[in-house]
Backbone as a chain_set.jsonl record, in Angstrom:
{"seq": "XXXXXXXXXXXXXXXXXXXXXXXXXXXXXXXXXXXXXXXXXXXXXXXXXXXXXXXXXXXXXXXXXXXXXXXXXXXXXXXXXXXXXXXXXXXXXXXXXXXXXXXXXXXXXXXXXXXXXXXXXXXXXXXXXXXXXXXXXXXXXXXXXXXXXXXX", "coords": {"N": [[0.845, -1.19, 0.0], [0.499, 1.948, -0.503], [1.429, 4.94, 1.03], [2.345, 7.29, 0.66], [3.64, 10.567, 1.557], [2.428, 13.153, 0.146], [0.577, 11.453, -1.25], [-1.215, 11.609, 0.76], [-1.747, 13.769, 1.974], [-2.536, 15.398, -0.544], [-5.85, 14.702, -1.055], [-6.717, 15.965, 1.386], [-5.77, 18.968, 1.124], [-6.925, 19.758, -1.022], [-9.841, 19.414, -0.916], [-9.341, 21.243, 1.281], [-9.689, 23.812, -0.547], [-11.768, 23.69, -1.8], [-13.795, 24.216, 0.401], [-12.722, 26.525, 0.969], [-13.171, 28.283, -1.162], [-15.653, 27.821, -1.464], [-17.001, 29.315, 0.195], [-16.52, 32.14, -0.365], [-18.316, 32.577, -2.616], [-21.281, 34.274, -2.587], [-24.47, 32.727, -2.398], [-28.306, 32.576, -3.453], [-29.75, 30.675, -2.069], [-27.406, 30.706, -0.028], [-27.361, 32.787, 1.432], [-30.633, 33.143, 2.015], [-29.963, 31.246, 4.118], [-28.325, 32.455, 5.762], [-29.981, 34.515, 6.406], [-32.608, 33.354, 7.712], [-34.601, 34.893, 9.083], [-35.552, 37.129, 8.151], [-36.226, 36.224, 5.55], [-38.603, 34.336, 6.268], [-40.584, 36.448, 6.676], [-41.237, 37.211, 4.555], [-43.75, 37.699, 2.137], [-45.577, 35.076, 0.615], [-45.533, 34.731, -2.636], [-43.201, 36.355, -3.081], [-41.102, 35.084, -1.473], [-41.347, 32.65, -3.06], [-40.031, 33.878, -5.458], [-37.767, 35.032, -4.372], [-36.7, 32.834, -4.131], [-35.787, 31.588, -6.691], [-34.3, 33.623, -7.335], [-35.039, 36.043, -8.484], [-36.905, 38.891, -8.798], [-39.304, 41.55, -8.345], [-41.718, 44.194, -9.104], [-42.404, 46.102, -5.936], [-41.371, 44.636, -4.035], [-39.355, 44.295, -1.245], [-36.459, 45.815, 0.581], [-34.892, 44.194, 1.568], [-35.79, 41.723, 0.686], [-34.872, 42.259, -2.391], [-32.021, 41.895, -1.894], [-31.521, 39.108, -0.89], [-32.472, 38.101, -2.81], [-30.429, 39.072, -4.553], [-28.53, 39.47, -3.69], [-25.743, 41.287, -2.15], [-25.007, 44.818, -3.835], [-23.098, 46.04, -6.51], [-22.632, 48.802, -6.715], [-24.642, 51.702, -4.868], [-26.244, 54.436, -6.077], [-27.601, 57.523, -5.792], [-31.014, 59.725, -6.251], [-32.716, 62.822, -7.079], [-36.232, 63.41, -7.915], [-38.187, 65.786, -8.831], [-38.679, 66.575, -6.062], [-38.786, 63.529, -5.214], [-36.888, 60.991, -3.997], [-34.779, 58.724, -5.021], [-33.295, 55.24, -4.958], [-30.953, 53.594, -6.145], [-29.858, 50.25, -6.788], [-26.898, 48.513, -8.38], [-25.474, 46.253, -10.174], [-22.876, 44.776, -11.752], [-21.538, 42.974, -14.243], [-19.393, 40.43, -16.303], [-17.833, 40.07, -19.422], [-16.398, 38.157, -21.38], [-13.885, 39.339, -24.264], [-12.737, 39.145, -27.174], [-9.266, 39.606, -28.678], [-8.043, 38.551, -31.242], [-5.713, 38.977, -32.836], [-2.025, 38.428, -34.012], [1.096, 37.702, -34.885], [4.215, 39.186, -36.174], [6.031, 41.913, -35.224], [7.718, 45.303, -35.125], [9.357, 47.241, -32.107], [10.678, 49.575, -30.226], [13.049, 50.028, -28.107], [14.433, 51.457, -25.726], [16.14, 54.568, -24.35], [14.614, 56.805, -26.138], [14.568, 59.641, -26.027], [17.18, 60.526, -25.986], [18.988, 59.236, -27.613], [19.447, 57.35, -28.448], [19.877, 53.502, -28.244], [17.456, 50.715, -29.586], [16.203, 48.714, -32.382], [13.796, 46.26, -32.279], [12.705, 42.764, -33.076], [9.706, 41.179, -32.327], [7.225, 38.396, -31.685], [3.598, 37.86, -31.316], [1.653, 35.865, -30.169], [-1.075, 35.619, -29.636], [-4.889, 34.344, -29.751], [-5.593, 36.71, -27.386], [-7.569, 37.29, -24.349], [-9.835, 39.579, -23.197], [-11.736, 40.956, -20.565], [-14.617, 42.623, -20.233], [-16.517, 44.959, -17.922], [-20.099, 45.089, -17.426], [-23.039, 46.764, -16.545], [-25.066, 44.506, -15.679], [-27.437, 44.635, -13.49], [-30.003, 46.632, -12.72], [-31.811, 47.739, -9.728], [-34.149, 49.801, -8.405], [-35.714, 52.102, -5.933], [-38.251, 53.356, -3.99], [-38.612, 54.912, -0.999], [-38.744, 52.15, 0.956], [-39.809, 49.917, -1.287], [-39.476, 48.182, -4.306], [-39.666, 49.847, -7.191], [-38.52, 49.993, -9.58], [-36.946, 47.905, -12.017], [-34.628, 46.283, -13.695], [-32.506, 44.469, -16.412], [-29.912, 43.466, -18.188], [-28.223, 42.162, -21.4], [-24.898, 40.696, -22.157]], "CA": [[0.0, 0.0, 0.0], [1.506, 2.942, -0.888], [1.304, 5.825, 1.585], [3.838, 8.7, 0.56], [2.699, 11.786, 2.349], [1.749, 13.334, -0.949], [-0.96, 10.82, -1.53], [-2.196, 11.677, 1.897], [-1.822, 15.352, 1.471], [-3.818, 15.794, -1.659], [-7.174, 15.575, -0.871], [-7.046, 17.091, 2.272], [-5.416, 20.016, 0.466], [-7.864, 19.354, -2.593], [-10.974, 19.685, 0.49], [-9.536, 22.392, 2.246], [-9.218, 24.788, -1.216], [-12.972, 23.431, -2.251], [-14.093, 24.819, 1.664], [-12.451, 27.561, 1.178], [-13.561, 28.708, -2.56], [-17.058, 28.03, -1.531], [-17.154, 30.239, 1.278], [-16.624, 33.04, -0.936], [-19.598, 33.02, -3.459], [-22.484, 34.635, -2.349], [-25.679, 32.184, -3.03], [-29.41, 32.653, -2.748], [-29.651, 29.971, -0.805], [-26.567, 31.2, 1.235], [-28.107, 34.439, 1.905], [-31.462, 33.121, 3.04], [-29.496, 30.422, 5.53], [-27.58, 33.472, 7.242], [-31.12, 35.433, 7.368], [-33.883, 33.02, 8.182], [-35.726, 35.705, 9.945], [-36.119, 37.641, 6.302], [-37.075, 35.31, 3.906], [-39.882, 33.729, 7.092], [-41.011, 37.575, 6.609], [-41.804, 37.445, 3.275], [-45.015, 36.853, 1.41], [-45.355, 33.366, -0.448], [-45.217, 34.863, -3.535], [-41.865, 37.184, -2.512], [-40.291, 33.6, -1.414], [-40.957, 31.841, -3.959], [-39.311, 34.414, -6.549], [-36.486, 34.969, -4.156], [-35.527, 31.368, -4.326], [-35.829, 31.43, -8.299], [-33.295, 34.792, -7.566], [-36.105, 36.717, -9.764], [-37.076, 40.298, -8.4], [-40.415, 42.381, -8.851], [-41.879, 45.676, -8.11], [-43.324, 46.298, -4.893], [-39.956, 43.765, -3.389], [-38.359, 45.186, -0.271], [-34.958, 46.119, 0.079], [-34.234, 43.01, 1.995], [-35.852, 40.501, -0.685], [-34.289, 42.209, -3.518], [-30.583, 41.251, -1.104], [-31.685, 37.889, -0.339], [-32.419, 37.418, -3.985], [-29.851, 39.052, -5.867], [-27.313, 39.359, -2.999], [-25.334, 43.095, -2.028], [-24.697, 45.497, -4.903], [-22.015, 46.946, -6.197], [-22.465, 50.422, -5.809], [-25.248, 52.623, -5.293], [-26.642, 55.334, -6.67], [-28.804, 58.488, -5.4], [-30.789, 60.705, -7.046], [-33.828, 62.876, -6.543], [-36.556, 63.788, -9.252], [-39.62, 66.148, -8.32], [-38.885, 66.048, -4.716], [-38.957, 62.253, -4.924], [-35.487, 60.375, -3.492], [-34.363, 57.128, -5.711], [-31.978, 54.897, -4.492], [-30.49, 52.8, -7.284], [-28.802, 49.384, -6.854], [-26.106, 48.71, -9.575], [-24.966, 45.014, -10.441], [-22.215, 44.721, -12.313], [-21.134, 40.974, -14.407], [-18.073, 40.499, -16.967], [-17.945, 39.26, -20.525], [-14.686, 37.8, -22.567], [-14.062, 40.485, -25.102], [-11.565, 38.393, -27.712], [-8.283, 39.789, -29.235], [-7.362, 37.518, -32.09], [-3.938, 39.695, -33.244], [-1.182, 37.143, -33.704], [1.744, 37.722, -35.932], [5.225, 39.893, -36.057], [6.264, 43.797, -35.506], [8.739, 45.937, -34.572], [9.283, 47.779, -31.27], [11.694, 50.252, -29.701], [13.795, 49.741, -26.73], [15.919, 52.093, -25.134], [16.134, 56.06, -24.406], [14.9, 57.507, -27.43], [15.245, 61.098, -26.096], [18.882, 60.658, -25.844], [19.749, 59.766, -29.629], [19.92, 55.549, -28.874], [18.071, 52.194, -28.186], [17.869, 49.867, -30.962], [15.027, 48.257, -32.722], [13.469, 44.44, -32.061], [11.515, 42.222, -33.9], [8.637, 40.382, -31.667], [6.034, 37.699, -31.955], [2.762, 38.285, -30.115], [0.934, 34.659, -29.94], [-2.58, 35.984, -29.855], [-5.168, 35.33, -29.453], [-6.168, 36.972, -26.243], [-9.035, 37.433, -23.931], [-10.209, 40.224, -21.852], [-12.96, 41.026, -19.877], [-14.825, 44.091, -19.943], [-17.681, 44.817, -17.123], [-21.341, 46.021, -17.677], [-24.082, 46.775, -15.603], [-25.861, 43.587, -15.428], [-28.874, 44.691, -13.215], [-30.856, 47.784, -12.13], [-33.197, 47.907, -8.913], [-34.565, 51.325, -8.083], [-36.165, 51.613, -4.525], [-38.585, 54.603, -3.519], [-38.786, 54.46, -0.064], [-38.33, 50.644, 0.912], [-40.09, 49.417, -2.016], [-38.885, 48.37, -5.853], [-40.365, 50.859, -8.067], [-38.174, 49.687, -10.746], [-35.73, 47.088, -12.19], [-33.68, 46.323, -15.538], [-31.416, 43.125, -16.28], [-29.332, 43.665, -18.989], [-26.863, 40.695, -21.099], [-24.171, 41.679, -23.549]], "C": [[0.881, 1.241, 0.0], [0.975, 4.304, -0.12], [1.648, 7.087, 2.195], [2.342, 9.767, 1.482], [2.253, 12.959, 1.192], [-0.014, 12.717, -1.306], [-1.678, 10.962, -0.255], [-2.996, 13.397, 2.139], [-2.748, 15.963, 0.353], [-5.152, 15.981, -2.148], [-7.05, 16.167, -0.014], [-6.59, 18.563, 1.641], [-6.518, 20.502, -0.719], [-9.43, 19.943, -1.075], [-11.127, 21.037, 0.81], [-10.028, 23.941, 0.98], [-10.891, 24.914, -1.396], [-14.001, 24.25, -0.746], [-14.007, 26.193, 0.912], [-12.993, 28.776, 0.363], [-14.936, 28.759, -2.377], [-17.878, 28.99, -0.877], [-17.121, 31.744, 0.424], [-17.364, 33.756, -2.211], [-20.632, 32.979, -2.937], [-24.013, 33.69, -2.859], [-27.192, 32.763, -2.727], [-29.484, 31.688, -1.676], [-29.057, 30.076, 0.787], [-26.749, 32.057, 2.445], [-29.439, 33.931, 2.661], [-31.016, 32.396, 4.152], [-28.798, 31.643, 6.627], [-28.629, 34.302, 7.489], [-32.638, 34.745, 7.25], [-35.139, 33.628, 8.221], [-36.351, 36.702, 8.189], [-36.686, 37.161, 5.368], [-38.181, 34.918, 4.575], [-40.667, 35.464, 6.64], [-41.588, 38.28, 5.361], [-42.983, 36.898, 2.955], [-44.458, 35.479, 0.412], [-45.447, 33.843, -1.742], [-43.737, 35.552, -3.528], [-40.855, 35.716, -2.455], [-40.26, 32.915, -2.553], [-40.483, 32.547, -5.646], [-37.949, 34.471, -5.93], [-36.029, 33.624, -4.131], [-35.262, 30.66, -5.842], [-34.464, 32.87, -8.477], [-33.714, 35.695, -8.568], [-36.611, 37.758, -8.631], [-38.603, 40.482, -9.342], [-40.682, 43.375, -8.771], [-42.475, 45.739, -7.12], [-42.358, 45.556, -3.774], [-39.403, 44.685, -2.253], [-37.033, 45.17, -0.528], [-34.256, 44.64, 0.269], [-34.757, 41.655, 0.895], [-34.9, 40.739, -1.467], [-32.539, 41.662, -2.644], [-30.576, 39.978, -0.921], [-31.654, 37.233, -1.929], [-31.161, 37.751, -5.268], [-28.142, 39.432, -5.112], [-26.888, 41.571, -2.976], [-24.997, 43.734, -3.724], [-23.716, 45.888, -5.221], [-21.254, 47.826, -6.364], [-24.131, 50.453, -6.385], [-25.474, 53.793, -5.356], [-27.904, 56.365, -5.922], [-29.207, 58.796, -6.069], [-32.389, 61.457, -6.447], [-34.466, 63.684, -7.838], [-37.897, 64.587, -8.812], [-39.325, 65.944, -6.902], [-38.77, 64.793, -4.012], [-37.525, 61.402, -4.967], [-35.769, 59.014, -4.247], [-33.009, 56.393, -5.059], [-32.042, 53.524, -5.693], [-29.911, 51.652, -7.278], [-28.51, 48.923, -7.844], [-25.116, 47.134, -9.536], [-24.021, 44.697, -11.486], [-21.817, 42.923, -12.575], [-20.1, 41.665, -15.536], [-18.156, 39.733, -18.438], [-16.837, 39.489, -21.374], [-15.272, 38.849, -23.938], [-12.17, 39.705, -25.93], [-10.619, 39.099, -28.588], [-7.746, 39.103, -30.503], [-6.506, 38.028, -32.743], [-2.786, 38.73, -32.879], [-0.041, 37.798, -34.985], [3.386, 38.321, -35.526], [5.176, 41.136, -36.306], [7.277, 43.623, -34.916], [8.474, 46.8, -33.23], [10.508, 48.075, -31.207], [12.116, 49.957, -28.199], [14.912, 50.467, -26.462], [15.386, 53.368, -24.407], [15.618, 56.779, -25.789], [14.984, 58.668, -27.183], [16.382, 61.508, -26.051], [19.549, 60.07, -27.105], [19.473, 58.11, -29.706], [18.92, 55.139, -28.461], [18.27, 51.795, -29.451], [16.44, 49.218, -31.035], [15.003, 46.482, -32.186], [12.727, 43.692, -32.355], [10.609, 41.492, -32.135], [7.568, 39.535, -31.939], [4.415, 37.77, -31.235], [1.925, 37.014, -30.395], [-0.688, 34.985, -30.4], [-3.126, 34.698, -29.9], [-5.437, 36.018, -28.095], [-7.238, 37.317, -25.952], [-8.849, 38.471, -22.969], [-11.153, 40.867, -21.651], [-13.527, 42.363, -19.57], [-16.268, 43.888, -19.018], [-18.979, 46.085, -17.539], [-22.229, 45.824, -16.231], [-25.074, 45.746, -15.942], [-27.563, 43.887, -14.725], [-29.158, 45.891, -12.388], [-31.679, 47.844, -11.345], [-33.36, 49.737, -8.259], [-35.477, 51.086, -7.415], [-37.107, 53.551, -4.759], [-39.126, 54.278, -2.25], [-37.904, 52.979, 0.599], [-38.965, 49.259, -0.041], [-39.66, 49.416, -3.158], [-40.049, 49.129, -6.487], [-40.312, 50.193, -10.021], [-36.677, 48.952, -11.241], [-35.454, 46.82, -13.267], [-32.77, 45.425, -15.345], [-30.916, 43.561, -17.795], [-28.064, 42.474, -19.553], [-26.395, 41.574, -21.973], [-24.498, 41.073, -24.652]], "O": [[1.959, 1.297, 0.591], [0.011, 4.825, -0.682], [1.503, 7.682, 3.263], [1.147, 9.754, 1.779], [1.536, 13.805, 1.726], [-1.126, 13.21, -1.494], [-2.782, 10.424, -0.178], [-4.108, 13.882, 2.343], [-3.541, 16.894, 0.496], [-5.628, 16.734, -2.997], [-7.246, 17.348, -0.3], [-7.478, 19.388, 1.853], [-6.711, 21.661, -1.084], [-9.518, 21.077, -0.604], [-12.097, 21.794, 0.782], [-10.579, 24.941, 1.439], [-11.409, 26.013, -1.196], [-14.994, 24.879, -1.111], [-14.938, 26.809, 0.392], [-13.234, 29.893, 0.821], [-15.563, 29.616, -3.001], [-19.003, 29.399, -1.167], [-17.993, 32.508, 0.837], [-17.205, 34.879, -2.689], [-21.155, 31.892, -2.692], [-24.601, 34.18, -3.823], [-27.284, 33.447, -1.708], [-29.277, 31.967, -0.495], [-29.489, 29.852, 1.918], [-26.494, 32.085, 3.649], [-29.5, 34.2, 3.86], [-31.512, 32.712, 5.234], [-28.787, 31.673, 7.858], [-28.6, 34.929, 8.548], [-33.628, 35.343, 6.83], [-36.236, 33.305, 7.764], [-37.381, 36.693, 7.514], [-37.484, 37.598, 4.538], [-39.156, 34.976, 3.825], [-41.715, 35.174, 6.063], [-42.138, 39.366, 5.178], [-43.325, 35.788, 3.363], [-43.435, 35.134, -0.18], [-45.438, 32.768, -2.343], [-43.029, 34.913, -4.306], [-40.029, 35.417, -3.317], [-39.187, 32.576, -3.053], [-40.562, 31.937, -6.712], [-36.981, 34.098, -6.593], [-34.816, 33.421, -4.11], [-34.728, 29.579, -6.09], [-33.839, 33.051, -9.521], [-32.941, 36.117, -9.428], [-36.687, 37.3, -7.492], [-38.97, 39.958, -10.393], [-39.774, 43.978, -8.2], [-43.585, 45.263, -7.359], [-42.564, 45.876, -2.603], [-39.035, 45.828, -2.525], [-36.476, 44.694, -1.517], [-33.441, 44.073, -0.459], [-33.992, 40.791, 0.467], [-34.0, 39.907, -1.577], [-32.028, 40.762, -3.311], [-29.441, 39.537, -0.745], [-31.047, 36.213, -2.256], [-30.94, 37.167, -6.329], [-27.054, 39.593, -5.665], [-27.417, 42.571, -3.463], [-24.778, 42.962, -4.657], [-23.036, 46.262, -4.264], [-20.032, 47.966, -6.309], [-24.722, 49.925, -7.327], [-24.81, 54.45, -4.554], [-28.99, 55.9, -5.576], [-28.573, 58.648, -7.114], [-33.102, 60.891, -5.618], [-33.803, 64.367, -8.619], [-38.772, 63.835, -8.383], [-39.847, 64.912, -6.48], [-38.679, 64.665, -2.791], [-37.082, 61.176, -6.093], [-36.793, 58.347, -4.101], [-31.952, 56.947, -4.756], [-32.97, 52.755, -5.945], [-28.961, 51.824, -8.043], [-29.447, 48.697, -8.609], [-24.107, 47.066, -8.834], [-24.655, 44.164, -12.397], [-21.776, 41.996, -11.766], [-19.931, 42.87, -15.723], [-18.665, 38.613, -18.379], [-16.421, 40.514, -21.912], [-16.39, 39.063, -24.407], [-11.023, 39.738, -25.482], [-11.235, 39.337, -29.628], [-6.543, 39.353, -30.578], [-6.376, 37.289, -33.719], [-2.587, 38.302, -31.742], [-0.535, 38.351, -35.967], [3.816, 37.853, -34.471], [4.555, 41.634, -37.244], [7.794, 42.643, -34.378], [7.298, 47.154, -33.139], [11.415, 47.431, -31.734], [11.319, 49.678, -27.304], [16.067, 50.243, -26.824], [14.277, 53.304, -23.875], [16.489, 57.329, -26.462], [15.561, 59.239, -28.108], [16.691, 62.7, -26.068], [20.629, 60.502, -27.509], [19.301, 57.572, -30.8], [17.785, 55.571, -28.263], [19.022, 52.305, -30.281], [15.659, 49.157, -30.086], [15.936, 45.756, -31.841], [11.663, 43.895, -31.772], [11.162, 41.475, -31.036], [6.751, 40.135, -32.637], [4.655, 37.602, -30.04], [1.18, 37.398, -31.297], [-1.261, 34.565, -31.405], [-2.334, 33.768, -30.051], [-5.499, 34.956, -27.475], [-8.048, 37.674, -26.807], [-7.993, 38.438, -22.085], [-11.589, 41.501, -22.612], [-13.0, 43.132, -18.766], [-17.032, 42.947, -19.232], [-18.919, 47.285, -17.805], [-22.115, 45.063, -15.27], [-26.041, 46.175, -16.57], [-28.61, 43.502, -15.244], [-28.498, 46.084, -11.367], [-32.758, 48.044, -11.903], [-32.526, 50.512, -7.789], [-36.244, 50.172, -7.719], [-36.721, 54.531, -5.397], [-40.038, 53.453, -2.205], [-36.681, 52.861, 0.662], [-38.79, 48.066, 0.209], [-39.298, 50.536, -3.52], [-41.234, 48.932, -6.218], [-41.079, 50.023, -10.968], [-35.56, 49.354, -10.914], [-36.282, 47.243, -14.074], [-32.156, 45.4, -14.279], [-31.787, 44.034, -18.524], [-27.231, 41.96, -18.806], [-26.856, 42.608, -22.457], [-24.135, 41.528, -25.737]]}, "num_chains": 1, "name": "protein.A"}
């Protein structure tokens, strides 16, 4: 039986990372287990959208949190006398590069007369991630007034 301390090491290591990684995404589910007392406080229609993570108008502040988790950032504003408070959801979508080939570049001082030229390859392609506003809840008072989901 083979019982290097590697092969003993690896799940527990493998365990502890899977703990650890899970602990740090926000779920619906997650959210109603740390507030019981909120989601029992909701109407049966309210519950059974926050556990679909689906929003309406008329939603308190604490549903729309339970269902779509904290925001992140909001927003004031006031229109006619009337105070809005805005929550602002931001998500991420691969935005692809496909540039691959050979150039030239400079390397040196060039305000001082030198530096020398250098060919380069750049692999391509690459990926990177630009962020949008994913979702809009607008509160008047402690009620949703108004909400917006947005994909790219």
């Amino acid at each position: 039986m083979n019982t290097s301390p590697i092969r003993l090491i690896l799940p527990l290591l493998a365990a502890a990372c899977a703990t650890g990684l899970s602990g740090c995404a926000s779920t619906v589910q997650s959210r109603i287990a740390q507030n019981p007392q909120l989601y029992e406080n909701l109407s049966a229609t309210h519950k059974a959208l926050v556990t679909r993570g689906k929003i309406t108008e008329g939603m308190t502040r604490d549903a729309v949190h339970l269902a779509w988790g904290r925001p992140d950032s909001v927003k004031t504003s006031s229109s006619g006398g009337r105070v809005t408070e805005t929550w602002l959801y931001t998500n991420f979508y691969p935005e692809y590069a496909g540039y691959h080939g050979y150039g030239w570049g400079h390397f040196g001082y060039p305000y001082y007369g030198y530096g020398y030229h250098h060919g380069y390859y750049c692999p391509g392609p690459s990926v990177y991630y630009r962020s949008y506003v994913a979702g809009k809840v607008s509160f008047s008072g402690n009620r949703v007034t108004q909400w917006e989901v947005t994909r790219p």
